[in-house]
C-alpha positions, 0 to 999 in steps of 0.5 A, a space after each residue: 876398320 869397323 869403327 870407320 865403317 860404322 862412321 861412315 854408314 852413319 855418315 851417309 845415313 845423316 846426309 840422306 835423312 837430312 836432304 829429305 827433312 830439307 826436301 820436306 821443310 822446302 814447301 814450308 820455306 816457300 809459303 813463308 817467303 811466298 807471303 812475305 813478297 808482293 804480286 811483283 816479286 813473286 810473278 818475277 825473277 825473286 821467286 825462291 829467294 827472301 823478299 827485297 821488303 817483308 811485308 809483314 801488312 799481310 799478316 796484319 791484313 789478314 788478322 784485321 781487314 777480313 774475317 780470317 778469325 772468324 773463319 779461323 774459330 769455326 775450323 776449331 770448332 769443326 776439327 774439335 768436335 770431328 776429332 773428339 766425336 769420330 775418336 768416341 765412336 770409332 774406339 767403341 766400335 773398333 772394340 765391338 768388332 774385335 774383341 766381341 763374338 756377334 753375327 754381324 760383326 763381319 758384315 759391319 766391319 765391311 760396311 767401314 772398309 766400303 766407308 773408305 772406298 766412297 770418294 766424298 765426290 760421289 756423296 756431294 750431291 746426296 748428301 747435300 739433297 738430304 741435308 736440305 731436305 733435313 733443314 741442317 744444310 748451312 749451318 755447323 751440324 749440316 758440315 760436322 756430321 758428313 766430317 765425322 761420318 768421313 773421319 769413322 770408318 779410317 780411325 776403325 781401320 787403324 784401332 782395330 788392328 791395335 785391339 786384335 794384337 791386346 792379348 785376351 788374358 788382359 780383359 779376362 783379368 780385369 773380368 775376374 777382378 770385377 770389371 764390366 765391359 764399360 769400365 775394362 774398356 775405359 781404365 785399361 783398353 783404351 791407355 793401351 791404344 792411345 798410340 792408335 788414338 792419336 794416328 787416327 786424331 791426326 788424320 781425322 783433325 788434318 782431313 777437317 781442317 784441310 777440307 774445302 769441297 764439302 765446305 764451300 758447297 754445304 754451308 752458304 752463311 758467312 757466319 760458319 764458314 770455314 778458313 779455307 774458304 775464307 782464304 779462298 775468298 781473297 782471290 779477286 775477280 780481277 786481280 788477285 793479292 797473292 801475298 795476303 793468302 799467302 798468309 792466310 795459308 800460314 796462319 792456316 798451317 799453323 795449327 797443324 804443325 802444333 797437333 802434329 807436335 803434340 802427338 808426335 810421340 804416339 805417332 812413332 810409337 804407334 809405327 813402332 808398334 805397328 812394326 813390332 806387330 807385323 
């Protein structure tokens, strides 16, 4: 009777996690047939269902007839530099704030917490005013700076809950073999935390990405703008090739599907971890 019980619980168990990966995988089925159709099908009945002629010509449209790689390299290029730069900056001052005795620590920590409250709406307009003032307005450090100043203060959150759970025991050890702070904080903390690193990589990476207001209002130049803007570009005045940003959109969903799988890992290991701890 146990046994049947726990097949059953497993049972129910399956059906509900799959109807949520299938509810989950739904939108990705829909962009893809959603660039496959023409302007016909997708404003008419065969909405949801496979397209009557794949028009894979959006695609090739897409890679070819626009500057789609272009815009596609600069999102690299500003998702790289945002991730690796705000990981750097945030792991050291994660470090600072939790696992070093100063005055101020408490004061700093509160200023990264405001950082997260900020909606970036509010910080449009000065941050483009000093930006021009500054002469980097248009080009890629006038938008890889506000992206790492927004990306630093979500990675402290999530790194310094991970350091204050470090038993102490581990760095006076490593101070008693002859380890500095720098080389304590290379060699052992930071292995320690990868699980956290990559949390905050992926939110860092999908929010530079993803972004587009910050994007379309600071850069001006054709030559660095980035692939959301691109495919927003593809809406005409007077008519609108749904299918061509449809996929656009998927050349742009690509990627995230890959880091995501990349670091899937030390994401369920840092919930694990999380969860442990709590």
């Amino acid at each position: 009777m146990k046994a049947q019980k726990v097949n059953v619980k497993k049972g129910i168990l399956t059906s509900i996690l799959s109807l949520i990966a299938l509810t989950q995988l739904f939108p990705l089925y829909w962009l893809l047939m959603f660039s496959l159709k023409d302007n016909v099908e997708i404003s008419g009945a065969n909405i949801l269902g496979f397209p009557r002629v794949w028009r894979w010509e959006h695609y090739v449209r897409a890679l070819t007839d626009s500057d789609i790689p272009r815009y596609f390299i600069n999102s690299v290029i500003y998702s790289s530099v945002t991730v690796i730069l705000s990981g750097l900056l945030a792991a050291m001052a994660g470090y600072g704030i939790t696992r070093m005795k100063w005055k101020l620590k408490g004061a700093v920590f509160g200023i990264f917490v405001l950082g997260i409250m900020v909606p970036t709406h509010a910080a449009l307009l000065p941050l483009f005013q000093v930006l021009d003032f500054l002469g980097l307005k248009g080009g890629y450090l006038g938008l890889v700076l506000p992206y790492i100043a927004f990306a630093i203060p979500m990675s402290v959150m999530i790194l310094s809950s991970f350091y204050t759970a470090i038993p102490r025991e581990i760095e006076e050890a490593a101070y008693i073999d002859g380890c500095g702070i720098m080389k304590t904080f290379v060699a052992i903390i930071l292995p320690i935390v990868k699980p956290a690193i990559a949390t905050s990589s992926i939110f860092a990476f999908l929010g530079t990405w993803n972004e587009l207001l910050f994007a379309n209002t600071l850069i001006d130049n054709g030559l660095y703008k980035t692939l959301t803007v691109g495919i927003m570009s593809f809406a005409g005045q007077y008519s609108t090739e749904w299918g061509l940003i449809g996929a656009g959109m998927v050349i742009a969903t690509v990627p995230t599907i890959i880091i995501y799988f990349m670091l899937s890992n030390q994401v369920q290991q840092s919930i694990i971890a999380g969860a442990i701890k709590g």
